[in-house]
C-alpha positions in Angstrom: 21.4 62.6 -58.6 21.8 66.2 -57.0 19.1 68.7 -58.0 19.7 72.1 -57.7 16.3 74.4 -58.9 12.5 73.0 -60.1 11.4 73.8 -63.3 7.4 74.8 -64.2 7.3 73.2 -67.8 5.1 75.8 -69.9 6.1 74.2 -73.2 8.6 72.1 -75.5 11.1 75.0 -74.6 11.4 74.6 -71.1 13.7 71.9 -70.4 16.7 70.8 -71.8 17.9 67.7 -71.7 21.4 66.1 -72.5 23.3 63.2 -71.7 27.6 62.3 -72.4 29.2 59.7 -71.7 32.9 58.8 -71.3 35.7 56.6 -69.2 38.4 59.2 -69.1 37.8 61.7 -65.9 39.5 64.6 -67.7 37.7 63.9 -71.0 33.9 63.4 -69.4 34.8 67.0 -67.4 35.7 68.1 -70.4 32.0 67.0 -72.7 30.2 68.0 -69.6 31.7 71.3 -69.5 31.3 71.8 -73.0 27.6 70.7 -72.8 26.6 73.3 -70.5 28.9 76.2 -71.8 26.7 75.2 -75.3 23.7 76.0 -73.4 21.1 78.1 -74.7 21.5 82.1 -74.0 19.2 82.4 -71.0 18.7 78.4 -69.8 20.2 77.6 -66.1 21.1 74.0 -64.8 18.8 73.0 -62.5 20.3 68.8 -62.0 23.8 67.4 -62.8 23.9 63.1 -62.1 26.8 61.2 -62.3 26.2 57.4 -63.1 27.9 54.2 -63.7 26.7 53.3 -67.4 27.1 49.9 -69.7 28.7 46.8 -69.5 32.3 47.6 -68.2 34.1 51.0 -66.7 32.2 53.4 -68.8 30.7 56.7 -66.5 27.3 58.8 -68.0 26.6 62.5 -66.7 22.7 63.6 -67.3 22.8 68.0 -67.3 19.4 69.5 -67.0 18.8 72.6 -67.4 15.6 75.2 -68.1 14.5 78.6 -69.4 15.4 81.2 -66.9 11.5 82.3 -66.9 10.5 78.8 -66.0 13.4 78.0 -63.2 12.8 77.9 -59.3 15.8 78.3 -57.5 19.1 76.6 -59.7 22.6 78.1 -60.3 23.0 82.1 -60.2 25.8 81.5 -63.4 26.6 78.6 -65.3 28.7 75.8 -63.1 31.7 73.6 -64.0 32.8 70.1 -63.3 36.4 68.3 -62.0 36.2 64.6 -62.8 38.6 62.1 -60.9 38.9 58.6 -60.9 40.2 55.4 -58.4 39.9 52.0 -57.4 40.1 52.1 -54.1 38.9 54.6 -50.8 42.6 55.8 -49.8 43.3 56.5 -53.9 40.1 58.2 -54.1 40.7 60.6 -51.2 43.7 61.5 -52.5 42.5 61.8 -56.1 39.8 64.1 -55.0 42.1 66.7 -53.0 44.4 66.8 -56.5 40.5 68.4 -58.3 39.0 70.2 -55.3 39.5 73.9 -55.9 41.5 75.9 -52.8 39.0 78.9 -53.5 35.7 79.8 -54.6 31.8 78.1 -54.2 31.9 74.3 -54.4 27.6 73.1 -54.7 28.2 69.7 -55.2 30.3 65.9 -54.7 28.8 63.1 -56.2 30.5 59.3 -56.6 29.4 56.2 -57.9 30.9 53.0 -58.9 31.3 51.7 -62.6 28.4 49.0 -63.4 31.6 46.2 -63.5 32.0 47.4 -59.8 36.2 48.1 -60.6 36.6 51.6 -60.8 34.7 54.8 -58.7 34.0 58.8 -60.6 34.1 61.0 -58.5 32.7 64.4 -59.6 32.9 67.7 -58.1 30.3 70.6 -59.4 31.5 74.7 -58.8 29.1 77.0 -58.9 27.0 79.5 -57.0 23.1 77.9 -56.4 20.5 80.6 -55.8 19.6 80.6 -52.3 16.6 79.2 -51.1 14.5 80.3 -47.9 14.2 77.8 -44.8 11.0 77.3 -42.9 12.4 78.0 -39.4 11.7 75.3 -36.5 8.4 74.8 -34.5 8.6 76.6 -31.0 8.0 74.6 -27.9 4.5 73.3 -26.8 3.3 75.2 -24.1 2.5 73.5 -20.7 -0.8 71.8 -20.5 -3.2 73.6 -17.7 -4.2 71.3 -15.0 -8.2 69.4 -14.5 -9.8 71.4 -12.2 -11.5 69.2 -9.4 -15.1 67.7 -9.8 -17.6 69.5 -8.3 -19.9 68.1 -5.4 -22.8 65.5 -6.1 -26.3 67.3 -6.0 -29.3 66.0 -3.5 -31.4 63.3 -4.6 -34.8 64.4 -4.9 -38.0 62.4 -2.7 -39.2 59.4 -4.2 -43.1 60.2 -5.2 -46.3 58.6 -3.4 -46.9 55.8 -4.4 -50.9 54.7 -6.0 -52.8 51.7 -4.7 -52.9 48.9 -6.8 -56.7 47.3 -6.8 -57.0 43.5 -5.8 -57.1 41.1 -8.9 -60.1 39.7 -9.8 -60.5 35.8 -10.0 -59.5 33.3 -13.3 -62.9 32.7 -15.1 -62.9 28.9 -16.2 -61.6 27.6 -19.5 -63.9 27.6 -22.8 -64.1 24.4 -24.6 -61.8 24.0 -27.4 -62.9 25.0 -30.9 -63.4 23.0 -33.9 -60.5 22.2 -36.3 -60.5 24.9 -39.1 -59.9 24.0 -42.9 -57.2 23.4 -44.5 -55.8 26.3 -46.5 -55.2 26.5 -50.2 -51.7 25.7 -51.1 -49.7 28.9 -51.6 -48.9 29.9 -55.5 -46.2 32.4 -54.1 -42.7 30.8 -54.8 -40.4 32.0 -52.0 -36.8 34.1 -52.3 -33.9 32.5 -54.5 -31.0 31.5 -51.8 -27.6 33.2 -52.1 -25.3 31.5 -54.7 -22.8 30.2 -52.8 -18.8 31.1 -53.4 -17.1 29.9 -56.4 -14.9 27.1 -55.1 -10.8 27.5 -55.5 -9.5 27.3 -59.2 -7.7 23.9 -59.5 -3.9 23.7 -60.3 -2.7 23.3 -63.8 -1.5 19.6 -64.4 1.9 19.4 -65.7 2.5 19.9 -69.7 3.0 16.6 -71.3 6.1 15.6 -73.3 7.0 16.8 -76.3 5.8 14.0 -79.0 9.2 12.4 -81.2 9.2 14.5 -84.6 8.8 12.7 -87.4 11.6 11.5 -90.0 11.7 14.3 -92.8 10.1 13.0 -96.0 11.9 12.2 -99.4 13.1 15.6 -101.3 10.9 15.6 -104.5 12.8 15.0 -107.9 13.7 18.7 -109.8 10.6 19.9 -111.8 10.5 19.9 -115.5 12.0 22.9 -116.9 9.2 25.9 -117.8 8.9 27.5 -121.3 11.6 30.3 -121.9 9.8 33.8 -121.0 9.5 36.5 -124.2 12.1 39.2 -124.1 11.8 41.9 -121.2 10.7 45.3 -122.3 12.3 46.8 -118.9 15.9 48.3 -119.0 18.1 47.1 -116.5 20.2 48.5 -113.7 22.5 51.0 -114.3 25.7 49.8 -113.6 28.5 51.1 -111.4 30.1 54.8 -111.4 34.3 54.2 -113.1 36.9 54.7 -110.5 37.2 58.0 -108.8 39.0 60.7 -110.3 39.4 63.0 -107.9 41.5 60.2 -105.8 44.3 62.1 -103.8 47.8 62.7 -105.1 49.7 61.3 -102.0 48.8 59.0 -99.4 50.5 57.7 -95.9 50.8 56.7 -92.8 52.6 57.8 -89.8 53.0 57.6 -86.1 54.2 59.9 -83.4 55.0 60.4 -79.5 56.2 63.9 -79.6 54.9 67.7 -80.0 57.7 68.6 -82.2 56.6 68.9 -85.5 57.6 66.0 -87.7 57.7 66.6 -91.8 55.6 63.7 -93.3 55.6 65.1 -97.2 57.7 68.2 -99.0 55.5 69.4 -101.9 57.9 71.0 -104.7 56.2 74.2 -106.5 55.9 75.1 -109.9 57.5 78.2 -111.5 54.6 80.6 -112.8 52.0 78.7 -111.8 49.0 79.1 -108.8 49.4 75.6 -106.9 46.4 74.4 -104.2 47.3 71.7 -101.7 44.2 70.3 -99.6 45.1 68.0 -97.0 43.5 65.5 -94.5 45.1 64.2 -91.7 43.6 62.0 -88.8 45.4 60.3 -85.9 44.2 58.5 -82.8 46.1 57.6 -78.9 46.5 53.7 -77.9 42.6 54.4 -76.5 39.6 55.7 -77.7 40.7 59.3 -78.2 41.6 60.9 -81.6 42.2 63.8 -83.7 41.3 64.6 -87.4 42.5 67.8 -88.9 42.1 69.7 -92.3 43.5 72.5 -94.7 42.9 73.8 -97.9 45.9 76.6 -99.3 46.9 77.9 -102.1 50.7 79.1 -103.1 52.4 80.2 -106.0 56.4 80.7 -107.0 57.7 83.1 -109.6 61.4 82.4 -111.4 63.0 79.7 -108.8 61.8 82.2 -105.9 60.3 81.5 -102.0 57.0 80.3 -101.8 54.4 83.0 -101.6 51.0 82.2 -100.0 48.1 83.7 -101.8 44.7 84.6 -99.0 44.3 82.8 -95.6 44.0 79.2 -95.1 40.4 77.6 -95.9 40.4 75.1 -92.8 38.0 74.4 -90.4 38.9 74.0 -86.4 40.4 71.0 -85.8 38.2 68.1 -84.4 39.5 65.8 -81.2 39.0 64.3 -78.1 42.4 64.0 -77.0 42.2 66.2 -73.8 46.4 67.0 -74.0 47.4 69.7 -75.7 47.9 68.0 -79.5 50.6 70.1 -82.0 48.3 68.6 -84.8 48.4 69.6 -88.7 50.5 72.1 -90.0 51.4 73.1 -93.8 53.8 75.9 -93.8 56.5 77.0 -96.7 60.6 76.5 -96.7 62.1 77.9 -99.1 60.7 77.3 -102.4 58.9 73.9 -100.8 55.6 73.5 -99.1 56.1 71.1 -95.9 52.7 69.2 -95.0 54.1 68.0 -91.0 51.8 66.4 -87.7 52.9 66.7 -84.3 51.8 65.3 -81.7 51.9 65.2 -77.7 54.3 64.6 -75.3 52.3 62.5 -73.4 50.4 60.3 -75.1 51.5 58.0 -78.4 49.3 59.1 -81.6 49.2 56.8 -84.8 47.8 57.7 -88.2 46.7 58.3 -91.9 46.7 61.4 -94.6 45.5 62.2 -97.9 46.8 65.3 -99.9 45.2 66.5 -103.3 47.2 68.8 -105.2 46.0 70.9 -108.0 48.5 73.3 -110.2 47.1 75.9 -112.7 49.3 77.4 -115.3 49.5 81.5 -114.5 50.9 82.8 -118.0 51.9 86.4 -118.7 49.7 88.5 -120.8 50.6 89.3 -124.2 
């Protein structure tokens, strides 16, 4: 874990917390850098941690990051990441020259190994981090001054006259010995409780006994007699289930691909006079884990045997993937007096897939 910057947490604001995950060094660059581009205006990353994750070759990144107002220290602009990956030291020096920038402010390397122990990520973090200011060191101890010498013993003062002691006067004779007293009265005071001694050492446990043999399962009773038939439910039942679907797609397929030149999967032909609208969804995924899924909604239209015209701007959303090569993807374009729905793919890597077109034609008469 690297930490660049503190964070005073003033409320549910201050910090923000996200964590991606992914085995691909190009692709977990790619989520990380995505993550903190996504940031909210105004929050700087304070940590960045690279971890081994799960059972296998699967790598976890942790980005921290906190409300400018509530940051100590941290990056001065948003940072990025270069992922690289090996098995070995002399593949993973030589990985990490092929991501390490020849210019510019590197803050951070971090590596770790995968939790199966196979592979190492590698990470590298570019960025500016705010400077923070050093206590400088501790100057040198002066010399210790030396004892000064003991000073000279004083006189001893005179001893002081001594008094006379007067002679002791002689032992008078012994007294004859008194009677024997009375025995006392026995005492009604009981004396102090002794200290309760320490409790003695807790025995150890004797060993469980053996399970006891279970006992043979006992005869299945015969079936019961057969109760009275119930009166007649006033409760309506279930509904039952919705028909088939009618807005099931026109055309359906499969393909598969391993180049970017667009490939023609379907030719739509149009219909003279007529406003035509061809939706279609495509997805595709690589030998892996990656994929793609693209979709478009347009709407043409053909007068006397003439070139397709469109009619607006295609009604698509951005295509969704995590194929980190460029993809060609989805593309529904007019030739001639056709639509052509095609897919291509990428050079690199070997994409496989489905689609789904709906097409819906409306009648565009002339006025009378």
């Amino acid at each position: 874990m690297s930490r660049y910057g503190s964070v005073v947490v003033t409320g549910p604001g201050s910090l923000s917390s996200n964590v991606v995950e992914n085995s691909d060094p190009e692709a977990l660059a790619s989520v990380v850098n995505s993550v903190i581009a996504a940031l909210p205006l105004g929050y700087v990353v304070i940590a960045l941690t690279l971890v081994g994750a799960g059972d296998g070759n699967a790598f976890t990144v942790t980005i921290e990051a906190a409300a400018a107002a509530d940051v100590v220290d941290g990056f001065l602009s948003p940072p990025s990441v270069r992922c690289y990956l090996a098995s070995n030291a002399e593949d993973l020096l030589t990985a990490l020259e092929g991501v390490t920038p020849s210019s510019g402010q590197i803050a951070d390397f971090q590596i770790v190994g995968s939790s199966k122990g196979q592979l190492f990520m590698g990470m590298v973090v570019i960025g500016e981090v705010a400077p923070t200011g050093r206590t400088g060191p501790t100057g040198v101890s002066g010399v210790t001054g030396r004892t000064g010498p003991t000073g000279a013993t004083g006189p001893t003062g005179q001893a002081g006259a001594a008094a006379n002691t007067g002679a002791t006067g002689r032992t008078g004779p012994t007294g004859p010995t008194g009677a024997t007293g009375m025995t006392g009265a026995a005492s009604t005071v009981t004396g102090p409780t002794g200290t309760v001694g320490a409790t003695g050492a807790t025995g150890q446990t004797g060993a469980t006994g053996a399970t006891g043999v279970t006992g043979p399962t006992g005869v299945t009773g015969g079936a019961g007699v057969t109760g009275p038939t119930g009166a007649a439910s006033t409760v309506t039942g279930p509904t039952g289930m919705t028909g088939a679907d009618t807005n099931a797609p026109n055309i359906t397929g499969v393909f598969t691909s391993s180049s970017s030149v667009a490939a023609t999967l379907q030719t739509i032909a149009l219909t003279d006079d007529a406003i035509t609208r061809i939706t279609v969804f495509l997805w595709a995924r690589d030998t892996g884990v990656l994929w793609y899924e693209g979709k478009s909604s347009t709407q043409w239209t053909r007068a006397a045997a003439g070139f397709a015209v469109q009619l607006g701007t295609e009604e698509a959303p951005l295509p969704q993937k995590t194929i980190v090569s460029a993809v060609t993807g989805l593309i529904v374009t007019p030739s001639g007096n056709n639509i052509l729905v095609q897919y291509g793919g990428s050079n690199s890597i070997h994409t496989a897939g489905g689609y789904k077109i709906w097409i819906e034609t409306n009648p565009q008469n002339a006025a009378v």
